[in-house]
C-alpha positions as a Python dict, from the first residue, in 0.01 Angstrom:
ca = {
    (1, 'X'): (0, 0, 0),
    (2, 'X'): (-16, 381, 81),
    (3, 'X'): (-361, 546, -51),
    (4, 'X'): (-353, 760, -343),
    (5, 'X'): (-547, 1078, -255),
    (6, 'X'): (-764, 1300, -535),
    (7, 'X'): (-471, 1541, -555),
    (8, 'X'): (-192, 1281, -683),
    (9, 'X'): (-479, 1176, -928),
    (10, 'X'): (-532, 1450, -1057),
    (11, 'X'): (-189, 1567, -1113),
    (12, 'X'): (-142, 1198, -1251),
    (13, 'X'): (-386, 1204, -1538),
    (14, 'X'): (-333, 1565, -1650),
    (15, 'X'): (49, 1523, -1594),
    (16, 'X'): (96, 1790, -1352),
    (17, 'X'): (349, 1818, -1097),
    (18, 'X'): (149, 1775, -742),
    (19, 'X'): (269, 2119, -585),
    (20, 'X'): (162, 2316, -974),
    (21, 'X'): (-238, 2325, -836),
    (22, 'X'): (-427, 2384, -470),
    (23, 'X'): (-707, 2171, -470),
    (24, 'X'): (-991, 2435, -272),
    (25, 'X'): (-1329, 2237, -292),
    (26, 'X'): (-1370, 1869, -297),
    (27, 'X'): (-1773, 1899, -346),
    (28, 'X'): (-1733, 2148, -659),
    (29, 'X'): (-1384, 2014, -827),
    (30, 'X'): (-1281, 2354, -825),
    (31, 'X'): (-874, 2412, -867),
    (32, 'X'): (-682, 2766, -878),
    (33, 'X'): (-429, 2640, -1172),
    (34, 'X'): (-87, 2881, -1183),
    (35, 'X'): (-73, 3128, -1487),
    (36, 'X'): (33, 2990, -1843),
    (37, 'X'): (183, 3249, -2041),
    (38, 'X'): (-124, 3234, -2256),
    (39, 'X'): (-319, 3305, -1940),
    (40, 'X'): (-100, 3586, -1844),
    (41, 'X'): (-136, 3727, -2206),
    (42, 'X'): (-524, 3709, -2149),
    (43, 'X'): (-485, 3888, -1840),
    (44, 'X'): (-334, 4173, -1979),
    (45, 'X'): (-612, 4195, -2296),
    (46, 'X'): (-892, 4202, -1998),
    (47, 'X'): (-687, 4449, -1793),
    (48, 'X'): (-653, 4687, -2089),
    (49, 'X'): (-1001, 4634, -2188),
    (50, 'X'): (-1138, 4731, -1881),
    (51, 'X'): (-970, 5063, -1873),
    (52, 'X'): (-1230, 5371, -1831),
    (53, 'X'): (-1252, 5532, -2121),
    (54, 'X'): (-1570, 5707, -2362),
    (55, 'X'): (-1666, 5439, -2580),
    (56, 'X'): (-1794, 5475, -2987),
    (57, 'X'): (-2141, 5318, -3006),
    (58, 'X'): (-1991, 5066, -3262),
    (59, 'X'): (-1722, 4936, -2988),
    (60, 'X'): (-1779, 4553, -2912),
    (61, 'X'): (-1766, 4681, -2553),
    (62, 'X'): (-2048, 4902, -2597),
    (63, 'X'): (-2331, 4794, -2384),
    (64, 'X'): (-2683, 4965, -2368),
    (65, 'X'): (-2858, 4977, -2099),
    (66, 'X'): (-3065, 5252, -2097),
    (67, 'X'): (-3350, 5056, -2286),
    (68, 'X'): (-3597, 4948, -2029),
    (69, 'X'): (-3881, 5103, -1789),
    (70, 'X'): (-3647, 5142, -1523),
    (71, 'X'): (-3374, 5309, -1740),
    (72, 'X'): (-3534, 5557, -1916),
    (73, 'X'): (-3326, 5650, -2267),
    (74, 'X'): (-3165, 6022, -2200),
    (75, 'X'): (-3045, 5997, -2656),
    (76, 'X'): (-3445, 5903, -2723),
    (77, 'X'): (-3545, 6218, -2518),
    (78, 'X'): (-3273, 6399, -2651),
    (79, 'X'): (-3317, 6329, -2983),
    (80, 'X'): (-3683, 6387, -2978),
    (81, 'X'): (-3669, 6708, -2887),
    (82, 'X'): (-3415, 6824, -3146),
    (83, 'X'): (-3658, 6644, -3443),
    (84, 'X'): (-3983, 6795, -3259),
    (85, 'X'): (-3822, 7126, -3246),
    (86, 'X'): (-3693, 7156, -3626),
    (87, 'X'): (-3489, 7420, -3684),
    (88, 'X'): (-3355, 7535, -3367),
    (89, 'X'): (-3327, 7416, -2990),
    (90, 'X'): (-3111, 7464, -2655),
    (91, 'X'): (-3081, 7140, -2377),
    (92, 'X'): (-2873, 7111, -2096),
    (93, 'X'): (-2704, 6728, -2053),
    (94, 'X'): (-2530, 6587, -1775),
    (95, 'X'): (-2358, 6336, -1546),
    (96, 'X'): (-2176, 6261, -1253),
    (97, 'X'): (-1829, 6138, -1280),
    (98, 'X'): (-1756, 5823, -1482),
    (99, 'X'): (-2158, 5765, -1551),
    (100, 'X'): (-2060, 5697, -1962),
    (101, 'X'): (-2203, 6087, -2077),
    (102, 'X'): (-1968, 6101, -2297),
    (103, 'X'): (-2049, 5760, -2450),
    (104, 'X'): (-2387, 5791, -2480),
    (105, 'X'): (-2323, 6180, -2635),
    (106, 'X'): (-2139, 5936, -2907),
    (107, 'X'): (-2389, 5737, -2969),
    (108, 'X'): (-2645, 6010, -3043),
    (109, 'X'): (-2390, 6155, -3260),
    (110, 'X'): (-2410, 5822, -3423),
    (111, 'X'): (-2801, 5818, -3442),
    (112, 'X'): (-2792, 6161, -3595),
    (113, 'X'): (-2571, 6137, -3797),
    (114, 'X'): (-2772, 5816, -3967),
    (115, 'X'): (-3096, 6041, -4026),
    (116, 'X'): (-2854, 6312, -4234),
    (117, 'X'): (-2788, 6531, -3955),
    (118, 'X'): (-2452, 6719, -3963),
    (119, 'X'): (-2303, 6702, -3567),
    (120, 'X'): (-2039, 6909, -3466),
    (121, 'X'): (-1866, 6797, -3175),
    (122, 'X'): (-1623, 7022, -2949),
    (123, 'X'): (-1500, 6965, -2620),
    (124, 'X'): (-1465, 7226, -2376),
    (125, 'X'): (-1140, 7149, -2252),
    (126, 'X'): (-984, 7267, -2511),
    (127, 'X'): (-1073, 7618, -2446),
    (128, 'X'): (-1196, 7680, -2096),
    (129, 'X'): (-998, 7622, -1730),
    (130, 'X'): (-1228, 7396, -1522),
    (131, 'X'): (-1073, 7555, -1180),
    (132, 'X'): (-1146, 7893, -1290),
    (133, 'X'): (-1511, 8134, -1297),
    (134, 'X'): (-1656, 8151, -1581),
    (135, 'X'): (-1816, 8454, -1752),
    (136, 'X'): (-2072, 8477, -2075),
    (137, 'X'): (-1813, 8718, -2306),
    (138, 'X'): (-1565, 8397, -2249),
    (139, 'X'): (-1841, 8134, -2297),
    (140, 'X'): (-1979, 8321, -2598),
    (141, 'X'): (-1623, 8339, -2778),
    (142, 'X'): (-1564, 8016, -2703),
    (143, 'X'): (-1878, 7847, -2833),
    (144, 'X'): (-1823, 8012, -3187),
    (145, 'X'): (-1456, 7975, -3161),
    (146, 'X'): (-1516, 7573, -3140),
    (147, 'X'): (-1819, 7562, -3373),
    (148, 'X'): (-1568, 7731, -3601),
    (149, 'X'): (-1290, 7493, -3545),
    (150, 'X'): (-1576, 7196, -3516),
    (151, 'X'): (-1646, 7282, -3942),
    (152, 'X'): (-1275, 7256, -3995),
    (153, 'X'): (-1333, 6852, -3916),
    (154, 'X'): (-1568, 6816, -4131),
    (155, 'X'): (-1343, 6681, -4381),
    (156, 'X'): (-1534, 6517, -4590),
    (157, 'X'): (-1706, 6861, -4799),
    (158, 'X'): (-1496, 7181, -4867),
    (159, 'X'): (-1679, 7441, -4662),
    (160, 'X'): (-1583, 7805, -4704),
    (161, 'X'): (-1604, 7989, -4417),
    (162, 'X'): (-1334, 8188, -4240),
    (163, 'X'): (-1191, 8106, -3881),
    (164, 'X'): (-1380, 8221, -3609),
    (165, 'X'): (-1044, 8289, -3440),
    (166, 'X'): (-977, 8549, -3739),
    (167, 'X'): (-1286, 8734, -3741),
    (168, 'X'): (-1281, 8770, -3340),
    (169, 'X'): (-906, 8960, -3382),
    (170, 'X'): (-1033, 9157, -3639),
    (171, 'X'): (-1393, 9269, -3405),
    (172, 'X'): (-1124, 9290, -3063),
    (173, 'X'): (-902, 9540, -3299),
    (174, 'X'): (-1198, 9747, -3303),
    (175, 'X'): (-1256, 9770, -2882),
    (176, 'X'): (-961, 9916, -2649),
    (177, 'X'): (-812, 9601, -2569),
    (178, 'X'): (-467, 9580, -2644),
    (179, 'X'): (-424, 9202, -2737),
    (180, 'X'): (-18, 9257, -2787),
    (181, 'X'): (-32, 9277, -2448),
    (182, 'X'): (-73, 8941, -2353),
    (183, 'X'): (122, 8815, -2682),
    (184, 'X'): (-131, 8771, -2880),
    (185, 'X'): (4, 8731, -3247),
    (186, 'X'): (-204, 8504, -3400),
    (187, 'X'): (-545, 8377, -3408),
    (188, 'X'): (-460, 8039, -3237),
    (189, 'X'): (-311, 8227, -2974),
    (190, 'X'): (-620, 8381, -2860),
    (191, 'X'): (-739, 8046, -2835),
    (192, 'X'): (-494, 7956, -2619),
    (193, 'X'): (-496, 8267, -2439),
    (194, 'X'): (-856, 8255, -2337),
    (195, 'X'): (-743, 7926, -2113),
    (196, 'X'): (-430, 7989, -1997),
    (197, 'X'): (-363, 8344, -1968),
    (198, 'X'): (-579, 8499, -1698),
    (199, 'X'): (-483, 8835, -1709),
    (200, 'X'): (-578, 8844, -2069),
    (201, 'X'): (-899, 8719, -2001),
    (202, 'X'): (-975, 8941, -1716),
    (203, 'X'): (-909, 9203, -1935),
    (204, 'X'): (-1137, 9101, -2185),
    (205, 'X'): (-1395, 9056, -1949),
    (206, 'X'): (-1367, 9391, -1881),
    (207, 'X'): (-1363, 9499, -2218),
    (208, 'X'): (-1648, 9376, -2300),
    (209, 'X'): (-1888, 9375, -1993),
    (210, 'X'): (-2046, 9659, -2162),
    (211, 'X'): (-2075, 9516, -2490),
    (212, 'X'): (-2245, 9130, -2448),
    (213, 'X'): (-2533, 9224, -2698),
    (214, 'X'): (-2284, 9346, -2944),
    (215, 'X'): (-2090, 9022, -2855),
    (216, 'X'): (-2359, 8845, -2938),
    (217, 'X'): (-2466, 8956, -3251),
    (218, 'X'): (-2129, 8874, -3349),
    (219, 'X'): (-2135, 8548, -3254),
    (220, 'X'): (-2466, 8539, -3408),
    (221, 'X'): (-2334, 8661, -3732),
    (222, 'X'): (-2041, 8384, -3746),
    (223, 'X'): (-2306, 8123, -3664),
    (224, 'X'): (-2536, 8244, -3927),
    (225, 'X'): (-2245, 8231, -4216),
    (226, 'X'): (-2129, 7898, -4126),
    (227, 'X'): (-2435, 7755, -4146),
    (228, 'X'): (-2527, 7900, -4488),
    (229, 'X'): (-2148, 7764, -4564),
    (230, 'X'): (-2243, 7390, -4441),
    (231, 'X'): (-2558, 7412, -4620),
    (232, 'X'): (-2435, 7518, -4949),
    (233, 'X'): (-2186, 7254, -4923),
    (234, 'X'): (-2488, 6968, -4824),
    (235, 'X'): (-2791, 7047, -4851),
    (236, 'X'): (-2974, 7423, -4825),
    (237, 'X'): (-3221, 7162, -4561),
    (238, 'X'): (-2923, 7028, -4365),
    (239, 'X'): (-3009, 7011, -3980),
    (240, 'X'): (-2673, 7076, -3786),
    (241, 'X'): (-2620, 6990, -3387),
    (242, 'X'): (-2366, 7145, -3164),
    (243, 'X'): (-2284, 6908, -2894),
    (244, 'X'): (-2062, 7121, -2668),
    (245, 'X'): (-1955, 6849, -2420),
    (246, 'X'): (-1703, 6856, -2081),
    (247, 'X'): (-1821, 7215, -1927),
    (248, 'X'): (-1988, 6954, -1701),
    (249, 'X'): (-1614, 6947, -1552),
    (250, 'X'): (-1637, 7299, -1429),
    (251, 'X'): (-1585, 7298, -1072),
    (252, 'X'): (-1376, 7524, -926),
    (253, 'X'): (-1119, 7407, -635),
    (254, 'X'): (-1126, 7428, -260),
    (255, 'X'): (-998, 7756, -279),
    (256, 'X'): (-1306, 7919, -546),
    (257, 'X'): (-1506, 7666, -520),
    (258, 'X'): (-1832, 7879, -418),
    (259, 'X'): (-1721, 8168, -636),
    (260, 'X'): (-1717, 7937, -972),
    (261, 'X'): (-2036, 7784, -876),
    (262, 'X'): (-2210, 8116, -860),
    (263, 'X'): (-2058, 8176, -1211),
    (264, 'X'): (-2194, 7911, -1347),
    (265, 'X'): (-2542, 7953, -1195),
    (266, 'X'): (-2489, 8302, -1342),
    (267, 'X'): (-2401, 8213, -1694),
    (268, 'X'): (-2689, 7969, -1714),
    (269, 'X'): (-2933, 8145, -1546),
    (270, 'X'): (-2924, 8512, -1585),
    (271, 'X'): (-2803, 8448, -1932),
    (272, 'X'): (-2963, 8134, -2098),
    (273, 'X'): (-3121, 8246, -2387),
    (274, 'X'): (-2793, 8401, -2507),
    (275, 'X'): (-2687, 8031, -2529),
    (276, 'X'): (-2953, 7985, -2819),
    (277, 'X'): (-2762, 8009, -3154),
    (278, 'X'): (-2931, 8068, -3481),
    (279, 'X'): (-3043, 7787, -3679),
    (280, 'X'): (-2829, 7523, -3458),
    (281, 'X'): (-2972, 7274, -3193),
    (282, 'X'): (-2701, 7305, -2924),
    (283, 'X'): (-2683, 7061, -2642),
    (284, 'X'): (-2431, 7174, -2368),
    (285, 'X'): (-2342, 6930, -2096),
    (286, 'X'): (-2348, 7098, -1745),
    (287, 'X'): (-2219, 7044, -1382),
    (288, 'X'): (-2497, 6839, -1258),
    (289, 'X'): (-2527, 7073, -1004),
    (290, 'X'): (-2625, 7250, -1169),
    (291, 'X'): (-3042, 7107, -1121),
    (292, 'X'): (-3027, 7217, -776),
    (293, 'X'): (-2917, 7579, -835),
    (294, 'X'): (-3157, 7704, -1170),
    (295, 'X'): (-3350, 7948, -1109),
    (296, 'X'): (-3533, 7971, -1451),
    (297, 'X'): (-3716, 7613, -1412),
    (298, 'X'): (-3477, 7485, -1767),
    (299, 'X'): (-3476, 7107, -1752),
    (300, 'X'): (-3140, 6949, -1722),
    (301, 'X'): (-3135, 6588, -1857),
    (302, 'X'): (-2928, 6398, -1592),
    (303, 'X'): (-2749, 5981, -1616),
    (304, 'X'): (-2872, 5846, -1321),
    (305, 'X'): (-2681, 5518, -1210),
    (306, 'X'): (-2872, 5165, -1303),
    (307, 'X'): (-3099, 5096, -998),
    (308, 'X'): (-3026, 4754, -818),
    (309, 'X'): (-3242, 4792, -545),
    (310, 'X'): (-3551, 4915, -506),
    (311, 'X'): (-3643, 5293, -304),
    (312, 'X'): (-3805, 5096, -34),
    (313, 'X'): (-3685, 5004, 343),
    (314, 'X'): (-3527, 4676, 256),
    (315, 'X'): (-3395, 4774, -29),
    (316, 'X'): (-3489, 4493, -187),
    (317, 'X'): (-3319, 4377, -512),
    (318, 'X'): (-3396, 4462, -886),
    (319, 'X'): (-3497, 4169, -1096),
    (320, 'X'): (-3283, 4094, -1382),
    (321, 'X'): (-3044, 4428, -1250),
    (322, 'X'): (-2735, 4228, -1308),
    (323, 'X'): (-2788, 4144, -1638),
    (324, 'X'): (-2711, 4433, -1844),
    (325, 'X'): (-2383, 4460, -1603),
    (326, 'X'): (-2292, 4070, -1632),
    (327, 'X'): (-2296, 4162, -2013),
    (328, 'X'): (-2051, 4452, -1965),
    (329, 'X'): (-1827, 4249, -1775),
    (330, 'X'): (-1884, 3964, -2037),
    (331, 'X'): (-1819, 4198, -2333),
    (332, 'X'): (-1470, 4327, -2166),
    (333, 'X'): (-1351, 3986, -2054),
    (334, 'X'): (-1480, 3738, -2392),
    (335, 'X'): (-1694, 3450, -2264),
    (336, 'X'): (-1343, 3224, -2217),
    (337, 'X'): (-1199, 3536, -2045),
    (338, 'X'): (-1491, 3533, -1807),
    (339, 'X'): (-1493, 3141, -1735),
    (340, 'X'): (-1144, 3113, -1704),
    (341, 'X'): (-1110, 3424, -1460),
    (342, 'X'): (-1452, 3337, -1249),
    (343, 'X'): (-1484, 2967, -1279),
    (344, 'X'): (-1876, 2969, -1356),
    (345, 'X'): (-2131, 2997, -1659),
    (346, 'X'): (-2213, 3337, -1760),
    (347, 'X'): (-2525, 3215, -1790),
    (348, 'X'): (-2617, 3074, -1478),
    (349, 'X'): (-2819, 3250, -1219),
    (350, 'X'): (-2557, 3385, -976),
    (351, 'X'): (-2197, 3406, -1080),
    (352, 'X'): (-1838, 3505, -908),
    (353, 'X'): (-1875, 3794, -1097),
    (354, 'X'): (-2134, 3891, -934),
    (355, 'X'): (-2028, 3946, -652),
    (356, 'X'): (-1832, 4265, -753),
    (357, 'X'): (-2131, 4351, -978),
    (358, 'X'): (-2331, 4412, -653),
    (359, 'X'): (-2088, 4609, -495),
    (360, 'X'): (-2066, 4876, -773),
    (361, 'X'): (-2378, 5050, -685),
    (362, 'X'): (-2487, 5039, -1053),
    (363, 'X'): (-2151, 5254, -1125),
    (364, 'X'): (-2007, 5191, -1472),
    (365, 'X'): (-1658, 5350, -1404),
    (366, 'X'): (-1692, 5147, -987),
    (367, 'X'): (-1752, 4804, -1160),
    (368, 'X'): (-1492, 4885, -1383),
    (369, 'X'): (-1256, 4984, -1089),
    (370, 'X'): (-1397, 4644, -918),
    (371, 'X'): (-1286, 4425, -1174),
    (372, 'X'): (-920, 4606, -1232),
    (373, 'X'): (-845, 4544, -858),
    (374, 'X'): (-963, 4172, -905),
    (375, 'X'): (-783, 4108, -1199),
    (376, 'X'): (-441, 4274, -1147),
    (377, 'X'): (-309, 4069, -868),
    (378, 'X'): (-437, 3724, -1016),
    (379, 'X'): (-164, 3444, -1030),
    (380, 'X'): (-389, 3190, -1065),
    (381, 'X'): (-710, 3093, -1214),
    (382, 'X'): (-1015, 3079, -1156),
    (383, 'X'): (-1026, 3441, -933),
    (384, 'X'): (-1048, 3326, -570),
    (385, 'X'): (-1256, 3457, -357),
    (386, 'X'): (-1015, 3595, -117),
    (387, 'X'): (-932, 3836, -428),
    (388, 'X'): (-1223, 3922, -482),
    (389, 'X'): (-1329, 4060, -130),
    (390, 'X'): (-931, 4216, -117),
    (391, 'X'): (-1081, 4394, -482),
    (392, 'X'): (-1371, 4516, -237),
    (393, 'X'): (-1196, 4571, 21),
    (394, 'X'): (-914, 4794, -191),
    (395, 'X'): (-1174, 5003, -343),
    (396, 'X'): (-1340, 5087, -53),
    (397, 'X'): (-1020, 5227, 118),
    (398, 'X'): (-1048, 5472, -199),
    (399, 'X'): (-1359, 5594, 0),
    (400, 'X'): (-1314, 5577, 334),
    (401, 'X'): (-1275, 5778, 550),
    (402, 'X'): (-1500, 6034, 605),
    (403, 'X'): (-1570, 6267, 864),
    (404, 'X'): (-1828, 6275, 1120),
    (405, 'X'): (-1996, 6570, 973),
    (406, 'X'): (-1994, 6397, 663),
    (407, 'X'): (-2140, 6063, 776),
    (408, 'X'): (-2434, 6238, 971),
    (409, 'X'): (-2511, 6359, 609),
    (410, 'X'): (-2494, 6049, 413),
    (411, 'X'): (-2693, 5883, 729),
    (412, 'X'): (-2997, 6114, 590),
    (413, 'X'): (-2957, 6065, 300),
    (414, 'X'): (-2972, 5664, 311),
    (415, 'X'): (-3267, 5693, 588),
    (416, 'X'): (-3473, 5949, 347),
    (417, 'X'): (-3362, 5855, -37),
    (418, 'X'): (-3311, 6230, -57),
    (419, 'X'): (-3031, 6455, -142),
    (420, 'X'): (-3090, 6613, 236),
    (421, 'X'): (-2987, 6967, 117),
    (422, 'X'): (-3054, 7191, 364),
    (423, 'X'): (-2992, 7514, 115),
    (424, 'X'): (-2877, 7576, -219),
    (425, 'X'): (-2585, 7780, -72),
    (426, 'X'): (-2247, 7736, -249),
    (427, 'X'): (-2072, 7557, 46),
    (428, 'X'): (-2409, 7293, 85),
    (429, 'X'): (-2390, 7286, -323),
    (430, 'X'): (-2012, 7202, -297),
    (431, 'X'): (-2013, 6930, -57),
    (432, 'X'): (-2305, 6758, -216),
    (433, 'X'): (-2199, 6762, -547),
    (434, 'X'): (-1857, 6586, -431),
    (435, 'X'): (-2018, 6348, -249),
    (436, 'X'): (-2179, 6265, -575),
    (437, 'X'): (-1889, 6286, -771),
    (438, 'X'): (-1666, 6034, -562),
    (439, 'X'): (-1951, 5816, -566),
    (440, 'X'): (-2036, 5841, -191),
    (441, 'X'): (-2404, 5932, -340),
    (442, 'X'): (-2560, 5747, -560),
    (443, 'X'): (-2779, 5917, -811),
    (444, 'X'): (-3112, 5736, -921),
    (445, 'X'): (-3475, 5810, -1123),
    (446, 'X'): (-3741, 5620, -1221),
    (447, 'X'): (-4077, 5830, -1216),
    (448, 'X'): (-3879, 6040, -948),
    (449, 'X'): (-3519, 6171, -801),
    (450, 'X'): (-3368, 5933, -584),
    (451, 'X'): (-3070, 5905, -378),
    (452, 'X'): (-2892, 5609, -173),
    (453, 'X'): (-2518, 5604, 0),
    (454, 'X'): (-2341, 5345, -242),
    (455, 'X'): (-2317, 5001, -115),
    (456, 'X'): (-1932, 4995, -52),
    (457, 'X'): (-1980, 5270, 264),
    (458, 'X'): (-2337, 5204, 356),
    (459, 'X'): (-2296, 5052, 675),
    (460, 'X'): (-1957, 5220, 741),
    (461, 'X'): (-2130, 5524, 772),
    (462, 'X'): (-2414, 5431, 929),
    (463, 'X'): (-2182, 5251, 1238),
    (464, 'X'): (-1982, 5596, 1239),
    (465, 'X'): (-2286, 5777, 1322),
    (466, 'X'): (-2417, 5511, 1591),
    (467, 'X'): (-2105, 5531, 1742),
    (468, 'X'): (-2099, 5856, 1789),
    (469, 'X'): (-2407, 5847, 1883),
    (470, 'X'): (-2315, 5616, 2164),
    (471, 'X'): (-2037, 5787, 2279),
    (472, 'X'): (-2279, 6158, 2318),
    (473, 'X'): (-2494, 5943, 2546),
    (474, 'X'): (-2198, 5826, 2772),
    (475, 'X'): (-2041, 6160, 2762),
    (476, 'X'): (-2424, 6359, 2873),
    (477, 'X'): (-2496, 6033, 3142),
}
């Protein structure tokens, strides 16, 4: 009589044809099962759920994680400042791509919002071209234009106060700027004009160069009325926030890269307390670059990624720095989401998950880019691990590679924990602040600045340089 192995009783019992299963792990009973169509629509509810998008505080999803010694809350210090301050403040807010800014900007919207503040939101977007300089007339017009536009939302009390965008055609008919020239007819025209007709904003540049005081008291003036309108319609004690989010994205390309930097470190040096506005606690978000360039000692709040290892030689790893991730993944996936797709309790020690958790360098939008990779190509369950390390592998294509002269960098700045900028010239700015944007630098604080190559390139970069290294030696014996 021929022996009957596990695999035919298996398939037996649970009525499965033998070939529907691979059996992987004898010790572990562990079995990739093919896709049901109720596991392929659970697949696509994860997939969609892990997209990278800003998040309202009161989305499921919403983790936070900025709640312990070693994550330091940027809304508490934010919103401390604005209640210590009372009736008027300026901060500068920032992030490096995909850190959740955005997010947490929403959530101290949210805060505010439940201690009778009024917030106005506007993002800059909408009225400034991220690849081009900036200048203070344009930033000026633009901050009351959106404030202006920001009261129009506010749908919920009828507040009387003109358009911004009407009152600045009727002040520009009053300079030698012919606005007919660029086809300017209306008042949302100029607001689309200011973005997407250069010439027209060169020309008001130039037009008003001369003229930024009387600008400003302009602006001032709008501000002014629309806050007596918003408190008329509330309360004459009504606090009111600007949150003027996204300038953050102004970066200039290849081609003006250095000149828009300089811009920017113009605009924000030379010409920060124009950015106060009367009666209003405005909080801009700025390139983070934007730290290493200021020459008037401002503060500039910054995200820092969550630290998983410690600043020390070994690197050693963060106690309980998983956790707060495991619960993002746990929140996008549903707890039978997450045990179907990684075989494992949620809440045991290590987990498959894992895995890509450490690879993400404490990166929201990188885990979230982990976890796509791992879940798109799944055609069976639970995840094996060959997909996972083809997940790693995939998204570390996305940075590789890089150049020599690049590598030698990133070698310093794993071996010191420092940005290694040798100057704060444009080009050293640049390249810096893209290696922190793509990730290749990971941005940390706790007590102090700290940086680290992310853990996806690490040794990449370091073998690069030994190489290289090598190959000098050979070429000067």
């Amino acid at each position: 009589m021929a022996k009957v192995t596990f695999r035919e009783r298996y398939c037996s019992v649970f009525r499965l044809p033998l070939q529907s299963h691979k059996f992987i792990n004898k010790k572990r009973r562990i079995y990739f099962m093919p896709l049901t169509p109720e596991d392929r629509q659970l697949q696509k509810t994860i997939y969609k759920a892990l997209d990278d998008k800003p998040l309202q505080p009161d989305d499921p999803r919403y983790i936070p994680i900025y709640n312990s010694p070693d994550c330091p809350d940027p809304v508490v210090r934010l919103k401390k400042h604005i209640e210590f301050m009372d009736v008027e403040s300026v901060q500068f807010f920032s992030g490096f791509r995909g850190s959740g800014k955005t997010t947490e900007l929403f959530r101290l919207k949210k805060e505010l919002e439940e201690e009778y503040y009024i917030v106005l939101y506007a993002n800059a977007l909408k009225y400034i071209n991220p690849a081009d300089e900036i200048d203070i007339s344009d930033l000026l017009i633009v901050l009351a234009g959106s404030f202006s536009d920001a009261i129009e939302e506010l749908t919920e009390a009828d507040i009387k106060v003109e358009s911004y965008w009407t009152r600045l055609k009727s002040y520009l008919g009053n300079t030698n700027l012919d606005i007919t020239e660029a086809g300017i007819k209306t008042g949302i025209d100029l607001k689309v004009a200011l973005s997407t007709t250069p010439t027209f904003r060169q020309n008001l540049q130039k037009t008003l160069a001369n003229r930024i005081g009387e600008l400003k008291n302009n602006v001032n003036k709008y501000i002014e009325d629309g806050v007596k309108a918003i408190r008329s319609a509330y309360n004459e004690n009504t606090q009111i926030v600007f949150i003027f989010d996204s300038l953050e994205q102004i970066r200039g390309s290849l081609f003006n890269e250095q000149a828009v930097i300089q811009s920017v470190e113009r605009v924000f040096s030379q010409h920060h307390k124009l950015l106060e506005l009367p009666y209003i606690h405005a909080i801009y978000t700025v390139p983070p670059w934007l730290k290493f360039v200021m020459t008037n000692n401002k503060p500039v709040v910054l995200l820092h990624s969550i630290k998983q290892w410690n600043n020390d030689a070994q690197r050693t790893k963060v106690d309980g720095s998983c956790v707060s991730l495991r619960k993002l993944v746990l929140e996008r996936f549903s707890e039978e989401g997450f045990k179907k797709f990684f075989g494992d309790d949620p809440n045991a020690e290590y987990t498959r998950a894992d895995k890509l958790i450490d690879y993400c360098g404490g990166h929201f939008r990188d885990l979230l880019t982990l976890l796509r990779e791992a879940v798109l190509p799944t055609d069976e369950l639970p995840i094996s691990d060959k997909n996972i390390e083809t997940a790693i592998a995939n998204v570390k294509s996305s940075f590789l590679p890089v150049s020599l002269e690049d590598a030698k960098w990133l070698a310093k700045i794993a071996e010191s924990r420092s940005d290694s900028l040798p100057n704060i010239k444009g080009e050293n700015v640049g390249r810096l602040t893209r290696y922190l944007d793509t990730h290749l630098v990971l941005y940390f604080r706790n007590g102090d600045d700290w940086y680290d190559v992310h853990p996806l390139i690490r040794d990449e970069v370091m073998q690069i340089v030994k190489n290289a290294e090598a190959k000098d030696k050979l070429t000067q014996a």
